[in-house]
Each structure stands twice: as C-alpha cells, then as structure tokens.
N, C-alpha and C positions, 0 to 999 in steps of 0.2 A: 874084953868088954867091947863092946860094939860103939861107936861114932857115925853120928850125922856130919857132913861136912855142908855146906852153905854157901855156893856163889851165886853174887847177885849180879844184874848187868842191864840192859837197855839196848835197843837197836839202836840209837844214837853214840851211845858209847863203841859200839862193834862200828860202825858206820864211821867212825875216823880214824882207825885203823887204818892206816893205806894198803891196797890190794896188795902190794910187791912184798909186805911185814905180815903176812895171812901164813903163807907154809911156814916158815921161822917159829910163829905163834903156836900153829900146829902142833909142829915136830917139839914141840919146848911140853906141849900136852903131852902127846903121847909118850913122851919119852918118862913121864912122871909116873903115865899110867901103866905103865910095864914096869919100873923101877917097883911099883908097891906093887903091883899086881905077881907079881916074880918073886917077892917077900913073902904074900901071902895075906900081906896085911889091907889090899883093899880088895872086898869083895865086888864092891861095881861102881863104874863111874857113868852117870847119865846125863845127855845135856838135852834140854827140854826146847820146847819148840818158843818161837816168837809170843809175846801176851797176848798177842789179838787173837792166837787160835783156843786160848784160856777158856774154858765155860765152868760155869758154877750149878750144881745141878742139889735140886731140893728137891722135897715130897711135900706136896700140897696136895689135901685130899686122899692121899693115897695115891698118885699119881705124878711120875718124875717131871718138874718145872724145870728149864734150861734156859739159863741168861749168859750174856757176856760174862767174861772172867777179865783179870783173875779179881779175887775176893778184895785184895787189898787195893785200893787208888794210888800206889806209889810212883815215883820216877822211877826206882829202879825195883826189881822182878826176882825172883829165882829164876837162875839159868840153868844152872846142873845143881847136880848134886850126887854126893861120894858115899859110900859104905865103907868102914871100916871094919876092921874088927885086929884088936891090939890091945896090948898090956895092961894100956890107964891114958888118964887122960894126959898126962904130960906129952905121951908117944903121940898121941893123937893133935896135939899141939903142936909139934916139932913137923907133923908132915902136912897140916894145915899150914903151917908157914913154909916149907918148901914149895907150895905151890905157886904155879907159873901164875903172875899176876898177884902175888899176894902182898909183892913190894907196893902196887897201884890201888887196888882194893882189899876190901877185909873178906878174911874167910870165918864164917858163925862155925862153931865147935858146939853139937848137940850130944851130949852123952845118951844115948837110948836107954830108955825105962823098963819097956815093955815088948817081950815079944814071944811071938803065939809060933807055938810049935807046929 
C-alpha cells in the first residue's frame, strides 16, 4: 500500500540551523534516503522549493488566473514530501518516525486512496 509522508518547515525554521550543523543534517537525510530507497520501500523523496515561489493557479473564464501561493496562510509549509509504498500503515509509521527531525517535528502519515494507472 502506498504512503504520503508530510514534512512541514519554514525559512525561519531552516535559518537557525547554524551553517557548520547543514552537512551533518544533510548526510542524516540522505542516509535515510538510501536506507528505504535500498528496501524498496520508498519510491521518492522531494523537497520543494521556499513558499514565496508557491502560485495557485485557477480557471476563470476559461482561462488559467495565477496568484501568490501557497493556498494555505500558515507559519509553517510543506517542504518535502515522501512516497512510500509498504505493507500497512504500521510500517509506514515506523519509518515516519525514523525520520531525521521527527524527534523535533511531526511527520503527517497520508494513506493514498486513489491511483490512476
């Protein structure tokens, strides 16, 4: 069964990070990301860009309307976000909490519904 995973963050949040605690952060990611990625069990991990490059895009008229993003007013953002695909949700729980930072923030656990062949 397939997994959404959910991290949320803030430029402010990354911004007190001290520069010299960046590769350490790094190498603590990627090493998570090879660890499942080498299992089998995560299909992709993506980290998204800063909120401000966010746009929200409608059709008025029949013609695409393009405003700032993102959609929600929050402090904090989706920053990446994980593909799973594994057993159940318990498994998918267990590697949402091994994630780097998940002692500090929470990771959201989306079970996928729906998907188009």
């Amino acid at each position: 069964m397939k997994y959404l995973l959910l991290i949320y963050g803030n430029q402010e949040k990354w911004d007190a990070i001290p520069a010299d605690e960046w590769p350490a952060a790094l190498a603590k990611q990627e090493a998570f990301n090879t660890r499942y990625r080498d299992s089998g069990e995560l299909l992709g991990a993506y980290g998204l860009s800063d909120a401000v490059l966010a746009r929200l895009v409608r059709r008025e008229g029949g013609a695409p309307a393009v405003t700032d993003g993102p959609y929600l007013e929050t402090k904090e953002y989706i920053a990446s976000f994980y593909l799973l695909d594994v057993d159940g949700q318990e498994r998918a729980e267990q590697i949402a909490a091994d994630m780097p930072w998940a002692d500090e923030s929470p990771v959201e656990v989306w079970p996928i519904l729906h998907e188009s062949p």
